[in-house]
C-alpha positions in Angstrom: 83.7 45.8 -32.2 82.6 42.3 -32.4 84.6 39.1 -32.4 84.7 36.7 -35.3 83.2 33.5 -34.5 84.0 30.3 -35.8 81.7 27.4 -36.3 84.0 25.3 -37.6 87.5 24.6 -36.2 88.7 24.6 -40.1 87.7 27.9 -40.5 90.5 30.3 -39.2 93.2 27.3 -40.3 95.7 29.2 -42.4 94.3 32.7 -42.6 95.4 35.4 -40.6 94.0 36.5 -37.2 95.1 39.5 -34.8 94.4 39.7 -30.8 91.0 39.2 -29.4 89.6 37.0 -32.7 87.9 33.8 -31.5 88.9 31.1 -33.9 87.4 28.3 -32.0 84.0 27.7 -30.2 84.3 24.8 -28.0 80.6 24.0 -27.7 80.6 22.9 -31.3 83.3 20.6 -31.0 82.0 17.9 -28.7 84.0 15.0 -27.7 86.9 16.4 -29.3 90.5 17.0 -27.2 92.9 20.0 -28.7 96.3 21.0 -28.1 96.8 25.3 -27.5 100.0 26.1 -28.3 101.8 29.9 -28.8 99.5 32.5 -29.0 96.5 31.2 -28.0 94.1 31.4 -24.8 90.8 29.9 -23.4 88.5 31.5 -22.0 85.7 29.6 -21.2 84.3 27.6 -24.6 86.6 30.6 -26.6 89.6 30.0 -28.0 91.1 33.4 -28.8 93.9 34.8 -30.6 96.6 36.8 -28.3 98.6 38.2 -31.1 98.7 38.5 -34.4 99.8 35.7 -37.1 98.9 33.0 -39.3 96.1 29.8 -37.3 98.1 26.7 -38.2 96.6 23.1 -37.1 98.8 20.1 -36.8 97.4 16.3 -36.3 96.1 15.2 -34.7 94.4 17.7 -32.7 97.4 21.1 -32.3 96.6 24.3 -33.2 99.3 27.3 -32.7 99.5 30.9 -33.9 102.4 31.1 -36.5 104.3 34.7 -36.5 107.5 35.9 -37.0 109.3 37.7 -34.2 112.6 38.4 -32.4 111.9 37.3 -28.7 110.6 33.6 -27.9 107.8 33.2 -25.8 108.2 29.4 -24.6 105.1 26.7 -24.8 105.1 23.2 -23.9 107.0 20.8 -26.0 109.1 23.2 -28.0 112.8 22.3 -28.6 115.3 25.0 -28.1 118.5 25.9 -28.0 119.4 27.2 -24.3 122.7 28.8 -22.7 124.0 27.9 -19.5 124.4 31.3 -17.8 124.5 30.2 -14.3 124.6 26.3 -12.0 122.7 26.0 -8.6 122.4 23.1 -6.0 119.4 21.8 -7.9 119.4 23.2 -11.2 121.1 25.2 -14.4 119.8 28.5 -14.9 119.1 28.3 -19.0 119.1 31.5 -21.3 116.5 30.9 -23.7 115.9 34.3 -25.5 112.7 34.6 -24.1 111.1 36.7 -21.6 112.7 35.1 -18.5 115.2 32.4 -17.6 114.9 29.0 -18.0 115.6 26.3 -15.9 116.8 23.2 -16.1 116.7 20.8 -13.2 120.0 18.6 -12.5 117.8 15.3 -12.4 116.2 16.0 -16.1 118.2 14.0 -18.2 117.7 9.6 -19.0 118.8 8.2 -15.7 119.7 11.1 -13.7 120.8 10.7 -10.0 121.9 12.5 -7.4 125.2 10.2 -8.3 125.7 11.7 -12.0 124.6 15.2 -11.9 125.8 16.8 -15.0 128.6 19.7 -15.1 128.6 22.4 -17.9 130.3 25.2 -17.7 128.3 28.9 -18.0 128.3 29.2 -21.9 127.6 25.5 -22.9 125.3 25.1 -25.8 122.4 22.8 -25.0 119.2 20.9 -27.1 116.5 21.2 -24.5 112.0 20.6 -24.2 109.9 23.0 -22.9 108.5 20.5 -20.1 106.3 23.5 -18.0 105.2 27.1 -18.9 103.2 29.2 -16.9 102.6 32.8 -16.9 104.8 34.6 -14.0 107.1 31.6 -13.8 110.6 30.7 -14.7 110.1 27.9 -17.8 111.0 24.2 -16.7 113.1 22.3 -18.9 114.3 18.9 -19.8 116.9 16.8 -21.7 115.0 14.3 -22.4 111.8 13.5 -24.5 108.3 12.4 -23.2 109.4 8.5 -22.2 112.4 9.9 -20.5 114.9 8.9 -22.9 117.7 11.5 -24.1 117.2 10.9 -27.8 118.8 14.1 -29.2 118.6 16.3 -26.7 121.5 17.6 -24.6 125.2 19.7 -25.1 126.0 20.5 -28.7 129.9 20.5 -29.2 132.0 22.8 -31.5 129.9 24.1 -34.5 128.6 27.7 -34.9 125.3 29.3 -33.2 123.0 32.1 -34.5 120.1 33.7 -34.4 116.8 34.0 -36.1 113.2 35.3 -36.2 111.1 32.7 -34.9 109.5 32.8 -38.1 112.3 31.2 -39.7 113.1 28.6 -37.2 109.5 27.1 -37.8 110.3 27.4 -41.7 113.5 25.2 -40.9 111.6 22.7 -39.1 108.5 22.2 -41.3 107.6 19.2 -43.1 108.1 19.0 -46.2 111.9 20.0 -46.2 112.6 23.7 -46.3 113.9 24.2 -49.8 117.2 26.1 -49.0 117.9 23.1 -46.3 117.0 20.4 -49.1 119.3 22.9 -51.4 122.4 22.7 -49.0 121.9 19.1 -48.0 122.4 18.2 -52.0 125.8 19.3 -51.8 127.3 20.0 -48.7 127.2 17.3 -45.3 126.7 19.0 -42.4 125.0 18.9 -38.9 122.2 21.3 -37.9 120.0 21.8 -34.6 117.4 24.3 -35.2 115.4 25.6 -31.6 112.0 27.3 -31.9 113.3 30.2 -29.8 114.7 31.6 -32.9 118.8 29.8 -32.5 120.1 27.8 -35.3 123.0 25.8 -34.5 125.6 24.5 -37.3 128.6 22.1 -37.6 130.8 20.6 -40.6 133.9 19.2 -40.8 135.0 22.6 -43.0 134.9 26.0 -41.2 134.3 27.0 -45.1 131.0 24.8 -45.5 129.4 26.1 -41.5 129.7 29.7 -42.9 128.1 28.9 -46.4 125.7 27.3 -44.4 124.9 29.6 -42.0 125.0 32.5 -44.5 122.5 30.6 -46.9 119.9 30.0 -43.6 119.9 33.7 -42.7 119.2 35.4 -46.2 116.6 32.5 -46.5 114.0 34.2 -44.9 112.4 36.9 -47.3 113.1 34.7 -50.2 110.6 32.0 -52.0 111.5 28.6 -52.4 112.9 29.0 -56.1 114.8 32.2 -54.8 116.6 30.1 -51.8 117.9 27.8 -54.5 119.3 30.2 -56.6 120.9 31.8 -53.8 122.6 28.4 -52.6 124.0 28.1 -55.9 125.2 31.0 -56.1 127.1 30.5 -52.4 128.6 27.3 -53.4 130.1 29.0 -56.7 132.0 31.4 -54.6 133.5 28.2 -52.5 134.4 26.0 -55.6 
């Protein structure tokens, strides 16, 4: 059976591909750096496909295999949602829903010393970056961004945490808004942190307005964009 070959890099971007489909040829595209992200693998000039999803491409130059599914396999520069589970000398072991551990070293946040090493207790709800992935290895994490700065990242107090598909959590993050998020946002104020490892994290003022929320995020997922909206309206009915 023989691979499908791709002379230009557009040519996979948004359709579907399954493992061992080549959707880029490096020896066409000269003088031109790209970003692999989930799914993905080089071997030599060929870019290939390790499972099966939807190409997406983000500029400038990121291209990523989009599928929905319940455990996370981390790549570089996601944002997730970890669980302390354990504290060592030099670092917090993190759950991430993924295939192994995560871990987060004590001197990963803006200005971290040896003088103001962090404390969190084993269940503590934390906003982290995938900082190193490897194959066979424990991920590294971070609480900061690139420039070292904490930005948004680190604990996340009170509030309500559940899971999703990955699928979703992409959905919740893309650009433009996800409709039921734009739907909710009309009417209700609320706080949301959404990780790519499928964890969706949720505080209001009103316990009433985090369960409508939360409720409305997880029967978003099979529905269209028109269908989410109905289905917010129909939530915030039963609460008036």
């Amino acid at each position: 059976m023989e691979n499908k070959q791709s002379s230009s890099p557009a040519s996979f971007v948004d359709s579907t591909v399954v493992p061992g489909d080549v959707v880029l040829d490096l020896s066409s595209m000269t003088n031109q750096t790209i970003k692999l992200g989930g799914g993905l693998r080089q071997d030599c000039d060929a870019i290939s496909a390790m499972k099966a999803g939807t190409l997406r491409f983000s500029k400038p130059n990121k291209y990523w295999i989009e599928s929905s599914q319940k455990r996370y396999v981390p790549c570089v520069e996601d944002t997730i949602l970890g669980i302390v589970v354990d504290s060592k000398a030099d670092n917090f072991l993190i759950d991430i829903k993924g295939p192994a551990m995560g871990f987060l070293p004590v001197l990963a946040f803006e200005g971290g010393t040896r003088r103001n090493i962090p404390k969190f207790e084993v269940g503590t709800l934390l906003y982290l970056r995938v900082v190193k992935s490897n194959f066979g290895m424990n991920p590294e994490l971070s609480c900061t961004d690139a420039s070292g700065k904490a930005a948004e990242f680190g604990p996340l107090k009170d509030g309500y945490m559940f899971e999703t598909s990955t699928g979703l959590s992409r959905k919740l993050l893309s650009s433009p808004a996800c409709p039921v998020l734009e739907a909710l946002g009309k009417k209700l104020s609320f706080e949301i942190a959404v990780g790519l490892n499928g964890r969706v994290w949720v505080n209001a003022a009103s316990p009433d307005t985090i369960v409508v929320v939360a409720n409305a995020i997880m029967n978003s997922e099979c529905l269209s964009g028109a269908q989410q909206i109905i289905m917010v309206d129909h939530l915030l009915k039963n609460i008036q």
